[in-house]
C-alpha positions as CSV (number, residue, x, y, z in Angstrom):
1,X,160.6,18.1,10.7
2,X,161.7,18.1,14.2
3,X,165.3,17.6,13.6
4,X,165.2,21.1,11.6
5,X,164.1,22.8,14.4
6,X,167.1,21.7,17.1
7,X,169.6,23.9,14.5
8,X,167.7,25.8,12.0
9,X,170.6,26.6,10.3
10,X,171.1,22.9,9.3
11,X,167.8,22.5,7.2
12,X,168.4,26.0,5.2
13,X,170.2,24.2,2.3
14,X,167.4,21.6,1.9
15,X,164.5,23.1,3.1
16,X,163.2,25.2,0.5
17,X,164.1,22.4,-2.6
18,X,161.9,20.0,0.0
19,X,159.1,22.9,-0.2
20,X,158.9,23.2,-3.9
21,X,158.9,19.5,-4.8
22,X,155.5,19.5,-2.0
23,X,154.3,22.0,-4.2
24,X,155.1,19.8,-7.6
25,X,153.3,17.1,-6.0
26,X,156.7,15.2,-6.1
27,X,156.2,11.5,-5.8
28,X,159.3,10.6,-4.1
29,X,159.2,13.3,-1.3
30,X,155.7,12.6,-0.6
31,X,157.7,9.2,0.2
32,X,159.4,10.5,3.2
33,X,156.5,11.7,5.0
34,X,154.0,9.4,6.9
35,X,151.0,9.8,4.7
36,X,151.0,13.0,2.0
37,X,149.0,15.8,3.4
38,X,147.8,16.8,0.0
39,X,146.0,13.8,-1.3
40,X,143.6,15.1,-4.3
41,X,146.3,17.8,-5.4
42,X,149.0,19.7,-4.4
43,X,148.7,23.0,-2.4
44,X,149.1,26.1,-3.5
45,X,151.2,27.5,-1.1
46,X,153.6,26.5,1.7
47,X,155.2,27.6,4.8
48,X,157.1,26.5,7.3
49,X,157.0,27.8,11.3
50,X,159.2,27.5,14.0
51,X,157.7,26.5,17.5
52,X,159.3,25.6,20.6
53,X,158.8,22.3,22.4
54,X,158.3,20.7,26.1
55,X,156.8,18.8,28.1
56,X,153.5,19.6,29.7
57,X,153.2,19.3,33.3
58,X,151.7,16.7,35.4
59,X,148.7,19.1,35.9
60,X,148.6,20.1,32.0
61,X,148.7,16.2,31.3
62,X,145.8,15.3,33.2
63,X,143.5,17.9,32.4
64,X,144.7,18.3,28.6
65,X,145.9,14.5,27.6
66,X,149.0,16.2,25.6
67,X,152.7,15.4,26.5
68,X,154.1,18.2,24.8
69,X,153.2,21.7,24.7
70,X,154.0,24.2,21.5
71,X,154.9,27.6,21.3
72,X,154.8,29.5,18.4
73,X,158.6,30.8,18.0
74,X,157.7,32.9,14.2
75,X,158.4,31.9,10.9
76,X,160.7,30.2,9.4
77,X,160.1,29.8,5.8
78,X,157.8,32.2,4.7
79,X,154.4,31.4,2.3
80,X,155.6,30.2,-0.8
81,X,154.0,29.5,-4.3
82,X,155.4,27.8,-7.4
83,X,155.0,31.5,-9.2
84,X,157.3,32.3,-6.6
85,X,159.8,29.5,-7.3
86,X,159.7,29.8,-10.9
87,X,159.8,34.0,-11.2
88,X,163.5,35.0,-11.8
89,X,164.6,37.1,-8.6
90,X,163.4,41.0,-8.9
91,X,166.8,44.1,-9.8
């Protein structure tokens, strides 16, 4: 979800509904990704993290084969559960 990470802000509205139908197994999202990452059942919990993205270096290509490096910026959705969803929120 790359395009979440250039203004976080702009996935919060959508992100978590996207999170709990992964955890329903949902049909149609598992549409919109590539291949579904949960093939035999779906997971218990999710997350999501935030990294930060460039380019490696001419050096960092050769040696590593990778055009991009990550770093880990911290989370930005944290582990979730369909308990979690589903419990009414605590007084």
């Amino acid at each position: 979800m790359w395009f979440a990470a250039i203004s976080p802000g702009y996935a919060l509205p959508w992100m978590t509904p996207f999170l709990n139908r992964l955890l329903r197994n949902d049909p149609a999202t598992l549409k919109l990704l590539r291949h579904n990452p949960f093939p035999q059942s779906p997971p218990r919990y999710v997350r999501a993290q935030l990294y930060q993205y460039r380019f490696t270096t001419v050096a960092e290509l050769r040696r590593d084969r990778a055009w991009w490096h990550r770093t880990l910026i911290g989370r930005y959705v944290p582990p979730m559960s369909l308990r979690k969803v589903a419990s009414p929120p605590a007084d």
